[in-house]
FIKOL-363073 format. One record per residue (C-alpha): residue number from 1; residue in one letter; chain; x, y, z. Coordinates in steps of 0.02 Angstrom, whole numbers, plus 50000, padded with zeros to 5 digits. Each point is the difference from the previous one (the first is absolute). Last residue first. Example, Ala and Ser with C-alpha at 12.3 -4.5 7.8 and 13.67 -1.06 7.14 Angstrom:
2
resi:resn:chain:x:y:z
2:S:A:50684:49947:50357
1:A:A:49931:49828:50033
This chain:
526
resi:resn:chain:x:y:z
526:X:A:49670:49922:51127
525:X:A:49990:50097:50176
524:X:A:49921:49866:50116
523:X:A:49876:50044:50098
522:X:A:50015:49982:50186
521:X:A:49832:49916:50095
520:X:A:49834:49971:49947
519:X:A:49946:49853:49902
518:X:A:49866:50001:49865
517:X:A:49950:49852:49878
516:X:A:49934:49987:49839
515:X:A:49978:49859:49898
514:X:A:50055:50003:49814
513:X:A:49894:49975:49825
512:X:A:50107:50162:49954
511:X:A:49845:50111:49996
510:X:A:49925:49935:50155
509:X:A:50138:50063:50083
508:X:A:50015:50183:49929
507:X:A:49784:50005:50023
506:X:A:50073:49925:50182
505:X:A:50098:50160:50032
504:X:A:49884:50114:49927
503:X:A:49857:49955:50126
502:X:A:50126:50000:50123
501:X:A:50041:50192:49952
500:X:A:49843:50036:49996
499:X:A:49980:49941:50187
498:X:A:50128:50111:50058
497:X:A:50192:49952:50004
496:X:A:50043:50184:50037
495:X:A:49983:49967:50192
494:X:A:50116:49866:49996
493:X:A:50135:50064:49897
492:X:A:50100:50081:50158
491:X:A:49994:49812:50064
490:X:A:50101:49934:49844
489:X:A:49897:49873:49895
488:X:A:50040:49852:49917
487:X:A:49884:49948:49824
486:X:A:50006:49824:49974
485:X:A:49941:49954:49813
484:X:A:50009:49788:50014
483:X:A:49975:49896:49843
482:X:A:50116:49861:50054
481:X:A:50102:50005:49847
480:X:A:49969:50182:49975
479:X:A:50062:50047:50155
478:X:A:49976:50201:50015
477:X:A:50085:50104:50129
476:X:A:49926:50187:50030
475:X:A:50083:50115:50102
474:X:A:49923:50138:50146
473:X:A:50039:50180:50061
472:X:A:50159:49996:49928
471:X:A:49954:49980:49817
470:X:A:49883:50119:50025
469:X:A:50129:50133:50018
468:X:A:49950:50192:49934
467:X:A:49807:49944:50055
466:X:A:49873:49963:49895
465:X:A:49958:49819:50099
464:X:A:49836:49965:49907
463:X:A:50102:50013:49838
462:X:A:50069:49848:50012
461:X:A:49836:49920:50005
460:X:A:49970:50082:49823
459:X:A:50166:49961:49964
458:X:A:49988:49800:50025
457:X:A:49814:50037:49901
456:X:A:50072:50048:49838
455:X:A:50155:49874:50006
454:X:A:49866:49851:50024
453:X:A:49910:50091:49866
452:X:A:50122:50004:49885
451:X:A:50065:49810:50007
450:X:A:49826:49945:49983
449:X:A:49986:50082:49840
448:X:A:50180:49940:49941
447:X:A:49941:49814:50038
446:X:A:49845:50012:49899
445:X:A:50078:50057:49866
444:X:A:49995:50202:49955
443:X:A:49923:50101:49832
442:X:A:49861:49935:50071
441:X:A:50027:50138:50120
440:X:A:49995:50107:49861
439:X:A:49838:49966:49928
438:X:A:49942:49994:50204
437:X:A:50051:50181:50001
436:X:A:49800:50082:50052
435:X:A:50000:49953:50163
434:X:A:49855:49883:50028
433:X:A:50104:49857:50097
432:X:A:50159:50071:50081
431:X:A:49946:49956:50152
430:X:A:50098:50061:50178
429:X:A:50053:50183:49933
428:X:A:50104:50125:50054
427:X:A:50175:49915:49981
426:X:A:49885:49868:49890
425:X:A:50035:50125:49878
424:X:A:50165:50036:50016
423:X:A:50035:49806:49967
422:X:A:49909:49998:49848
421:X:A:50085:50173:49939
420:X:A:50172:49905:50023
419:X:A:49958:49839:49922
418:X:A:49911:50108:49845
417:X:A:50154:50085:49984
416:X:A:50102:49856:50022
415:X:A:49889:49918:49861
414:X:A:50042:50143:49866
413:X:A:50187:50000:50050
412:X:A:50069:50130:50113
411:X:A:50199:50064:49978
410:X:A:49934:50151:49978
409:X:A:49835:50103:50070
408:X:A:49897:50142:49911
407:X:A:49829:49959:50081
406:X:A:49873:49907:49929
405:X:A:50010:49806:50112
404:X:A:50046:50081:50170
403:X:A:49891:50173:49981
402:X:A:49838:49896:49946
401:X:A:50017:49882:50133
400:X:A:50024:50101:50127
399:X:A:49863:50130:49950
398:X:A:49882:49835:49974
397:X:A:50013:49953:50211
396:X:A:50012:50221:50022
395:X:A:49822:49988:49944
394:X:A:49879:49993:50156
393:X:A:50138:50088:50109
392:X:A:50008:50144:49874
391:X:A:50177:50040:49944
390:X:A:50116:50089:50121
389:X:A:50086:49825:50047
388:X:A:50062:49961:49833
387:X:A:50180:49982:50054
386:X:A:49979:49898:50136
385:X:A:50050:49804:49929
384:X:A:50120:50074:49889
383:X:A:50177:49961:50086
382:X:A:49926:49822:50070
381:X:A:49938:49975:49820
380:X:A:50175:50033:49919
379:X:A:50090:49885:50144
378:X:A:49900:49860:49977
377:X:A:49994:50001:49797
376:X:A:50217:50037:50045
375:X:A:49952:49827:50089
374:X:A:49917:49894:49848
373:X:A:50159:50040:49892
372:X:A:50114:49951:50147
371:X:A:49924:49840:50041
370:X:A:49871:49944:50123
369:X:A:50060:49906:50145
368:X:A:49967:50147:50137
367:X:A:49826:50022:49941
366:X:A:49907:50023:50159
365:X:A:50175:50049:50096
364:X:A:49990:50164:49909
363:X:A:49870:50060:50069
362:X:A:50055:50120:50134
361:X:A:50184:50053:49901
360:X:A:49874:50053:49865
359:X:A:49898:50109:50101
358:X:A:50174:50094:50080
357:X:A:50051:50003:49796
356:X:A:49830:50086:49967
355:X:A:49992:50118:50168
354:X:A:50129:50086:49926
353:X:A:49882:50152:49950
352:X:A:49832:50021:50099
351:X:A:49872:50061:49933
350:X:A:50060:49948:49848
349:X:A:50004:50107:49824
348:X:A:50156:50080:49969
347:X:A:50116:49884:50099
346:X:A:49899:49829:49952
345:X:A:50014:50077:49787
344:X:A:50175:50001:50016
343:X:A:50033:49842:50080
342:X:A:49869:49909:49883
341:X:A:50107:50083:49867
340:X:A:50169:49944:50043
339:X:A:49933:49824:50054
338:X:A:49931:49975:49806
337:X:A:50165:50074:49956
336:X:A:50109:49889:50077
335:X:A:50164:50065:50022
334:X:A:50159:49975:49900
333:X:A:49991:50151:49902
332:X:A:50003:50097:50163
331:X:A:50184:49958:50039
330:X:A:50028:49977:49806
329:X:A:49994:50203:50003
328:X:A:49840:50057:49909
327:X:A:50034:50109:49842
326:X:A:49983:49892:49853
325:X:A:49838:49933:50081
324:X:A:49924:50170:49972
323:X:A:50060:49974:49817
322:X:A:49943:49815:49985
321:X:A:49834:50082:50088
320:X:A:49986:50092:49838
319:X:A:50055:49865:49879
318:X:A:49891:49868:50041
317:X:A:49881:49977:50162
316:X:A:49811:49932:49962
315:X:A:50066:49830:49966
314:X:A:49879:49863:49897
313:X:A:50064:49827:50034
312:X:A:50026:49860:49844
311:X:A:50015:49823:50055
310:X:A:50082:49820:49967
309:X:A:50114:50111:49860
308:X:A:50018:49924:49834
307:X:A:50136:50130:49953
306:X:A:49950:50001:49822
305:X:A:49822:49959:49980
304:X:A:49967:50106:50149
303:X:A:50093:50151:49909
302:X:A:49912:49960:49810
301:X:A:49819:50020:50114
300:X:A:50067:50139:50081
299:X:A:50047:50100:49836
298:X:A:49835:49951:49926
297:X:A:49917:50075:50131
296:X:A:50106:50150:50010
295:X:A:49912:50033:49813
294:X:A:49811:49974:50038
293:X:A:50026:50106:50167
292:X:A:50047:50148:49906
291:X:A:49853:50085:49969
290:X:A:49939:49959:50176
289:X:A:50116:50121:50055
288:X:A:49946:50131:49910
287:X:A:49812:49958:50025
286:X:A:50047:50024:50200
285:X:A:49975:49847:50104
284:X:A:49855:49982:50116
283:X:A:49939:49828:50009
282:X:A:49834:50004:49935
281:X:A:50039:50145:49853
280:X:A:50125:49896:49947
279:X:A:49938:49861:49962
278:X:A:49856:50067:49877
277:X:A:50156:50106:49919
276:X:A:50083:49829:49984
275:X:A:49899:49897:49883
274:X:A:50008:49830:50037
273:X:A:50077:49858:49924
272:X:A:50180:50065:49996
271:X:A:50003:50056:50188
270:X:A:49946:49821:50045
269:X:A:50111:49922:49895
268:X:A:50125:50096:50113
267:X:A:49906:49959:50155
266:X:A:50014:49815:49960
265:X:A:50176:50011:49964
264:X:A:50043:50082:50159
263:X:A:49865:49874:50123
262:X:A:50121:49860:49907
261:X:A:50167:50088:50065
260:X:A:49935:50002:50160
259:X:A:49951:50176:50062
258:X:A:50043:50097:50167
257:X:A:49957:50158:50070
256:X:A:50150:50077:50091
255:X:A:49934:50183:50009
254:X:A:49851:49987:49886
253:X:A:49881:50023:50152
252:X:A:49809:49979:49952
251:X:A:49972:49859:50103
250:X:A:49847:49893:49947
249:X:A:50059:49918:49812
248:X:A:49868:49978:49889
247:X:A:50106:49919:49886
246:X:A:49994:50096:49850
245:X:A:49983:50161:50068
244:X:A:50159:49956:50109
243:X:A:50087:49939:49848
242:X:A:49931:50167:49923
241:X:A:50092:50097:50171
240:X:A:50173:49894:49968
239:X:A:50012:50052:49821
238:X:A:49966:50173:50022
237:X:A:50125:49987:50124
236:X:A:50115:49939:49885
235:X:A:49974:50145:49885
234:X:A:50025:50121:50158
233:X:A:50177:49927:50031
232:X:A:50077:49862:50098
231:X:A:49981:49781:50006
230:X:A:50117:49925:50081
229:X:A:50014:49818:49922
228:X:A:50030:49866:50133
227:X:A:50072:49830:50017
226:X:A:50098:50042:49824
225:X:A:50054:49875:49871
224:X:A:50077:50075:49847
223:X:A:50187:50031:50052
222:X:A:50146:50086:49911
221:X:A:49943:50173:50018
220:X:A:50043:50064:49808
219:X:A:49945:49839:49942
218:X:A:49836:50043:50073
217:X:A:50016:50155:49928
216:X:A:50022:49933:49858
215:X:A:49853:49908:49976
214:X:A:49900:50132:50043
213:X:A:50047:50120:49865
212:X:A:49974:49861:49878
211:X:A:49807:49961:50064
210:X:A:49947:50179:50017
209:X:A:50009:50041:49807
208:X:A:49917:49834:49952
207:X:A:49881:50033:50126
206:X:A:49975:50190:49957
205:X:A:49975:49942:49821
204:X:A:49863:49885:50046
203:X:A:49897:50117:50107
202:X:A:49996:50127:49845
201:X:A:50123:49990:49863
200:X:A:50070:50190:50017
199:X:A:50085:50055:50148
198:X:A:49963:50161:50114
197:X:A:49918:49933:50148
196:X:A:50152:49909:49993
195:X:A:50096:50143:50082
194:X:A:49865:50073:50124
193:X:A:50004:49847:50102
192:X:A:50197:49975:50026
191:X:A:50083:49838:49907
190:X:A:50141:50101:49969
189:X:A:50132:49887:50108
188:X:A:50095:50013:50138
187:X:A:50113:49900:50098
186:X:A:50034:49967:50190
185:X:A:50111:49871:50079
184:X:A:50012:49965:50180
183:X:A:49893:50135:50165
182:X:A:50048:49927:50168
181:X:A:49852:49953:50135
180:X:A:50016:49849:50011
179:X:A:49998:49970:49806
178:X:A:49932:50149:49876
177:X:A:50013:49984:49819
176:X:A:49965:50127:49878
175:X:A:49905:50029:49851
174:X:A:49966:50156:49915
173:X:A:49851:50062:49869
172:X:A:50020:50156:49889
171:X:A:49884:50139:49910
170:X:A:49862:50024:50110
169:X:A:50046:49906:50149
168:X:A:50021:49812:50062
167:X:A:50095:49951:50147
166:X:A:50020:49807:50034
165:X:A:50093:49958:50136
164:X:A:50053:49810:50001
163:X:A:50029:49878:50145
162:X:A:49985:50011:50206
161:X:A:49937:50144:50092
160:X:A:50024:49955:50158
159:X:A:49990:50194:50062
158:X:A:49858:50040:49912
157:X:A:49955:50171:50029
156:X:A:50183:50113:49980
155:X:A:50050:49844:49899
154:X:A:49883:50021:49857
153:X:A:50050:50181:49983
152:X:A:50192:49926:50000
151:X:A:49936:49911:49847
150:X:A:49935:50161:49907
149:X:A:50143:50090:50040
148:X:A:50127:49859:49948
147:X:A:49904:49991:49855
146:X:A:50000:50184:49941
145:X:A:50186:49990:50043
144:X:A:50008:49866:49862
143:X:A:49893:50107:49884
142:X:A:50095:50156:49991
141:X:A:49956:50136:50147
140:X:A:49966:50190:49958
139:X:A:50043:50111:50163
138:X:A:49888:50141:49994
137:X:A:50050:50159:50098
136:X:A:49813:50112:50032
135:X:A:50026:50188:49988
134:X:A:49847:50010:49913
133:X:A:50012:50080:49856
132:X:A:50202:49985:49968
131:X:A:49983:49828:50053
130:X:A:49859:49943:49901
129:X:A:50080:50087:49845
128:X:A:50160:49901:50033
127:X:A:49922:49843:49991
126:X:A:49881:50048:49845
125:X:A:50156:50033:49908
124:X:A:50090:49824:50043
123:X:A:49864:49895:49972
122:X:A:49958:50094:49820
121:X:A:50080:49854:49891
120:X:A:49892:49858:50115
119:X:A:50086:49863:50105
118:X:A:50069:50079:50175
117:X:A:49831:50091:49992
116:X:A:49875:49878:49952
115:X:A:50054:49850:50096
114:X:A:50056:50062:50175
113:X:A:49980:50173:50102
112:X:A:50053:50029:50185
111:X:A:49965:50128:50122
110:X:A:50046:50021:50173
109:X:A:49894:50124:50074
108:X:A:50097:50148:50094
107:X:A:49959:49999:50183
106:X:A:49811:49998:50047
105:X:A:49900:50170:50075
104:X:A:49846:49925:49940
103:X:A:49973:50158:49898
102:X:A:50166:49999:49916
101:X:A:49961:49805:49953
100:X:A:49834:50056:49942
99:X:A:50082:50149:49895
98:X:A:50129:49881:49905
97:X:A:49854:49860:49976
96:X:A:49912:50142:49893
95:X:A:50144:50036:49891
94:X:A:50035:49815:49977
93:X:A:49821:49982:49937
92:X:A:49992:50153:49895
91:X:A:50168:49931:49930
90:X:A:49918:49829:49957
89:X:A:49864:50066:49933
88:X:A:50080:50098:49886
87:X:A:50136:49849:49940
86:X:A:49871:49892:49981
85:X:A:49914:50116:49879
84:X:A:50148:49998:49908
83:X:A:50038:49790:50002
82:X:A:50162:49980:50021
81:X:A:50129:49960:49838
80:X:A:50069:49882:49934
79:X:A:49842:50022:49860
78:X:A:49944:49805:49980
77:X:A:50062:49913:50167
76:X:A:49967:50178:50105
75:X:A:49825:49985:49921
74:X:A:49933:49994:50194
73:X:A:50134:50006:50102
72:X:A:49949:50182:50115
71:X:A:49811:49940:50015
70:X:A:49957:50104:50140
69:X:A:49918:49901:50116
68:X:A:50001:50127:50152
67:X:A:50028:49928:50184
66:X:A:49954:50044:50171
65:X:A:50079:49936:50161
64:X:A:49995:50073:50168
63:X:A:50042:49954:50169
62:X:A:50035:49842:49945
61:X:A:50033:49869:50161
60:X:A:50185:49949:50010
59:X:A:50034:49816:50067
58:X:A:50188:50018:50065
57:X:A:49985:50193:49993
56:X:A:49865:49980:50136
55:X:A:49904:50166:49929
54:X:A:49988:50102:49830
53:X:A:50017:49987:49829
52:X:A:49960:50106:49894
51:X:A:49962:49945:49815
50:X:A:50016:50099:49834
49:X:A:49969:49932:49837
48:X:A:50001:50003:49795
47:X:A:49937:49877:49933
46:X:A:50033:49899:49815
45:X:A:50170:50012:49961
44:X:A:50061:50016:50180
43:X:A:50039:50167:50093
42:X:A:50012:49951:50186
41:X:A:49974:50121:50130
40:X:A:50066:49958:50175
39:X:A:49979:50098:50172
38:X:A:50041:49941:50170
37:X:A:49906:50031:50172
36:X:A:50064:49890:50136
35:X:A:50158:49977:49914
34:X:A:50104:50106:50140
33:X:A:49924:49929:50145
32:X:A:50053:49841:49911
31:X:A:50180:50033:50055
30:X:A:49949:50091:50171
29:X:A:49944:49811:50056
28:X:A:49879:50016:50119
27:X:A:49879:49997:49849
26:X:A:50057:49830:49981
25:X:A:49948:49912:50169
24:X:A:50161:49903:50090
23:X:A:49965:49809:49953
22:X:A:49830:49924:50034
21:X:A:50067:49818:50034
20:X:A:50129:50071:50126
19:X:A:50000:50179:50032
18:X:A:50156:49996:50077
17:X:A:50088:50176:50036
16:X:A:49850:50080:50084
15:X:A:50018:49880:50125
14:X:A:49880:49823:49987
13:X:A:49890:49982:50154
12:X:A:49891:49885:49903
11:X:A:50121:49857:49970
10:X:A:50029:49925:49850
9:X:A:49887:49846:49955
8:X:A:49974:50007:49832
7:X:A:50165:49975:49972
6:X:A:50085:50084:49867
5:X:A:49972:49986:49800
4:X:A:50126:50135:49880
3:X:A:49884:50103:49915
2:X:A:50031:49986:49806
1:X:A:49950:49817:50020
């Protein structure tokens, strides 16, 4: 893991100097005090964008993000040059990201420009005349470092990532392999969206010209078998939110959606059987992304034919959070950023901050032999499980879930998600029955389901002692083999073990098929 495991057991009166399982919280760090509000625009050959991005710098949140689809490749294969009324909008849209980022009282944006500029006759004239207008310095990348961006943007929320980024654009495509955490070969290629919009032969002649390219680039990256395709750029997405149509698919959440090959080549026939503009008005997608959607799928279905990967994952992060990534030491690089984030978002929105890691120290001894993956799940909820108090007692159950499964979180796939916001439910909520996420639950087996709310209702007991130390004040100690939950008091904790809190204590038993049993005497610290 990127997070080096501890014990789960490490003592409770840990110094400020050993934070154990936690680690010492980010934002105490003054090095991502400094990229807690960072500023990138990104000139590709299709969209032209600014996001902010603010918080945890591990897991950054966007404090703003707006983009304009300018169109700068199109008929850059035919004329070498960019398209002109690209070029206007694109200026009026640097121009206007230039004043935000004054207004917002941000340092100077780092801005970076790909395809169409470094490739087109007038790249180097429109360059300097967004300078001298604006003020703004533009660093124009060549398709390798347009890789490595993309792939380190991958990194920054997918820590494990494990096979081959795909990045395509306007007027270029790159590839790059990324391997515990490392970034291999990249290539590029011109297999971008706007630049076989503009060849001749219809669907067959894009094949045929697709088909070549890809085969070297395969040659290029000496391997064709891939675990896991990486899936980033808009025309991906695209891709991602029919195969969603398609499917019926419950969570909306494109960040680390997955597709089997198969579901990819279904969707694609899909997309050439029906008529897009009916699509795309049900899922949202712009009609000038949409027009390009025919062409990027015949690029993916040449790539899975190629690389043969076992799965293809969508990625939110590419380029622009490979540049906010470019600036993170490798001390915070290496932290989790699903932990980051929950950390952030305890110390802005608990009632009471750092009572999350005292929570988890409490129950940690019911799932004491689960593994690593299925504890940082633990840790997360324990971190969350108070963040939505201000919401309306009869509806902060659904506010829980809601926030855990659609809220801008790394590292998180689509059933963790639904694990986590499970688990925060039954934090408020005995029955889950009539709550309107049981598509997404079923998204969950049996097993996982029963996991959650056995987590769910260990904090909502928990959570009856809401003091700075619960873990002192009693200690739980689960036999699973002999299905015994004992819960040992301390005598100060007498008076808050009420009859609600009983109540919650056997719900936690009953829950884990276990017996409980209460002893009073001196708890021990886990």
């Amino acid at each position: 893991m990127t997070v080096t495991e501890t014990d789960t057991h490490v003592s409770a009166d840990s110094t400020s100097t050993d934070w154990g399982i936690f680690g010492r919280p980010l934002f105490e760090d003054a090095r991502a005090r400094a990229l807690s509000r960072v500023g990138v625009v990104d000139i590709g050959s299709n969209s032209v964008r600014l996001v902010v991005f603010d918080g945890a710098a591990r897991s950054p949140a966007y404090f703003y993000n707006e983009k304009i689809l300018c169109g700068l490749g199109a008929g850059l294969r035919e004329t070498g040059r960019m398209n002109p009324e690209g070029k206007v909008r694109a200026l009026a849209a640097i121009k206007r990201f230039t004043k935000l980022a004054e207004g917002m009282g941000i340092a100077p944006l780092t801005a970076v420009a790909t395809a169409a500029m470094r490739e087109s006759e007038d790249g180097p004239a429109f360059r300097t005349q967004i300078e001298a207008e604006t003020g703004l310095k533009i660093t124009v990348i060549d398709g390798e470092e347009e890789a490595r961006l993309s792939a380190q943007g991958v990194l920054l929320g997918w820590p494990e990532a494990d096979g081959l980024v795909c990045d395509i654009g306007g007027s270029s495509m790159e590839l790059a392999e990324v391997h515990k955490g490392k970034i291999g070969k990249r290539v590029t290629s011109p297999l971008g969206a706007l630049t076989l919009q503009g060849l001749s032969g219809g669907r067959r002649g894009v094949k045929e010209h697709i088909k070549p390219i890809m085969a070297a680039l395969a040659q290029k990256m000496g391997d064709t078998s891939y675990k896991r395709i990486y899936l980033v750029g808009g025309s991906w997405r695209a891709i991602a939110r029919i195969d969603m149509h398609r499917r019926n698919y419950p969570l909306h959440v494109l960040h680390e959606y997955r597709m089997t090959t198969r579901a990819v080549t279904d969707t694609i026939d899909f997309i050439r059987a029906n008529d897009m503009n009916a699509v795309r008005s049900e899922i949202g997608t712009s009609s000038a992304r949409m027009a390009l959607v025919p062409h990027a799928a015949e690029v993916l279905r040449q790539l899975t034919r190629t690389f043969r990967p076992k799965e293809i994952c969508v990625s939110s992060y590419g380029i622009r959070e490979g540049l906010l990534f470019e600036q993170m030491p490798h001390s915070i690089r290496k932290r989790d950023p699903l932990i980051e984030a929950c950390r952030f978002v305890e110390r802005k929105d608990a009632r009471l901050p750092g009572f999350g890691k005292r929570l988890h120290y409490f129950i940690a001894p019911v799932f004491r032999a689960r593994k690593y993956e299925q504890m940082r799940l633990v840790r997360a909820a324990c971190l969350l499980h108070d963040v939505t108090w201000r919401a309306h007692p009869d509806y902060r159950a659904e506010v829980c879930f809601d926030n855990a499964t659609r809220a801008n979180l790394g590292g998180l796939s689509h059933k963790e998600r639904i694990f986590l916001g499970l688990a925060l439910l039954h934090r408020y909520k005995n029955s889950r029955q009539g709550t309107p996420f049981e598509p997404l639950i079923a998204l969950l087996s049996e097993k996982e389901i029963q996991s959650a709310e056995v987590l769910g209702k260990a904090m909502r007991f928990g959570a009856m002692f809401a003091l700075d130390t619960p873990d002192t004040m009693a200690a739980l100690d689960y036999r699973p083999k002999k299905k015994l939950l004992t819960l040992t008091l301390e005598p100060d904790a007498l008076d808050l073990f009420s009859e609600v809190a009983l109540v919650r204590f056997n719900s936690l038993a009953a829950s884990l098929g276990a017996e409980p049993i209460i002893k009073h005497g001196k708890a021990i610290a886990p």
